[in-house]
C-alpha positions as CSV (number, residue, x, y, z in Angstrom):
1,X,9.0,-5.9,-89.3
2,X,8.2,-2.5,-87.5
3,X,4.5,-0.9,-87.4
4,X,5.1,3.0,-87.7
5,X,1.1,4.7,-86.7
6,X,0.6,7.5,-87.8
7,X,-1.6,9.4,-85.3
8,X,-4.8,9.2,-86.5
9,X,-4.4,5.2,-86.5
10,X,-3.2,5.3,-82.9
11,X,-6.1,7.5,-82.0
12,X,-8.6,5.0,-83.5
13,X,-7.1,2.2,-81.5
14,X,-7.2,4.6,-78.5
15,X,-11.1,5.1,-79.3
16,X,-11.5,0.9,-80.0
17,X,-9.8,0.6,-77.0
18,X,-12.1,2.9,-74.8
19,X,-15.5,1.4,-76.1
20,X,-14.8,-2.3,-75.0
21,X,-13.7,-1.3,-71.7
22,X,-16.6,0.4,-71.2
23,X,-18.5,-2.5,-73.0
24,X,-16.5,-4.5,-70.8
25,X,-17.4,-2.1,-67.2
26,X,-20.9,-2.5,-69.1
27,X,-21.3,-6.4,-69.3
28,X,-19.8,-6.7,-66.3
29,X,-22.1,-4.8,-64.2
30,X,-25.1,-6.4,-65.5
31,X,-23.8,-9.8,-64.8
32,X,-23.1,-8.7,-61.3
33,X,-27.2,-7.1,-61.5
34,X,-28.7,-10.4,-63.1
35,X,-26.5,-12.3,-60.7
36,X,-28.3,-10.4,-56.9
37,X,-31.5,-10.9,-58.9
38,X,-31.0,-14.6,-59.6
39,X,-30.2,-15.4,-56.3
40,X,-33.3,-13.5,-54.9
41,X,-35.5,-15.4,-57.4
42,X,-33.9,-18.4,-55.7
43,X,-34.9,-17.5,-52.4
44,X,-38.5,-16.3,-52.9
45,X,-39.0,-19.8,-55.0
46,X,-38.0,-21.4,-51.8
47,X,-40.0,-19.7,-49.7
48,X,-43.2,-20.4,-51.8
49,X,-42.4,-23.6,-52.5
50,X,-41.9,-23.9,-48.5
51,X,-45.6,-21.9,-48.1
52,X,-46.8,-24.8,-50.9
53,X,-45.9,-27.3,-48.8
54,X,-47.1,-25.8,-45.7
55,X,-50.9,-25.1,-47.7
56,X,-50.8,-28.9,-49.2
57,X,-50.2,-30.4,-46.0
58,X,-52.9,-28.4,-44.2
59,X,-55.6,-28.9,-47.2
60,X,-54.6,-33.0,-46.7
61,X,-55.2,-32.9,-42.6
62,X,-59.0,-30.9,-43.6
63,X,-59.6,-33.8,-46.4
64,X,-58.7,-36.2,-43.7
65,X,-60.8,-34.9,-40.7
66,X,-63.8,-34.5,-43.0
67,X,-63.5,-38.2,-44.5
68,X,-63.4,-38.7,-40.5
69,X,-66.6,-36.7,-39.8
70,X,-67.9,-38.6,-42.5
71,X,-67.6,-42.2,-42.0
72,X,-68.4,-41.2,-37.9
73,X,-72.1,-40.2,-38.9
């Protein structure tokens, strides 16, 4: 079985063609975008979860010297 196109039917596969490369060039540079920005989402949550930790464990050492203070009046 042999396809003949006549031109306009080749043209609109040229055209069908074209728009899902550039979808393609499309999708695949917003991956690449949401990609950088989901790895810098994952390093500011690990810096604030490191300045959580760093807050918590101050707050504990005040609530412990003042329950010191406390019992030494």
């Amino acid at each position: 079985m042999t396809h003949t196109y006549e031109p306009v039917e080749l043209k609109d596969l040229e055209d069908k063609l074209d728009r899902l490369i550039e979808q393609y060039r499309s999708v695949k540079s917003e991956n690449s975008s949401l990609k950088t920005r989901h790895d810098a989402l994952i390093q500011e949550k690990a810096k604030l979860l490191e300045k959580t930790t760093l807050a918590r464990t101050r707050v504990e050492a005040m609530i412990t010297r003042l329950k010191a203070m406390e019992q030494g009046s």
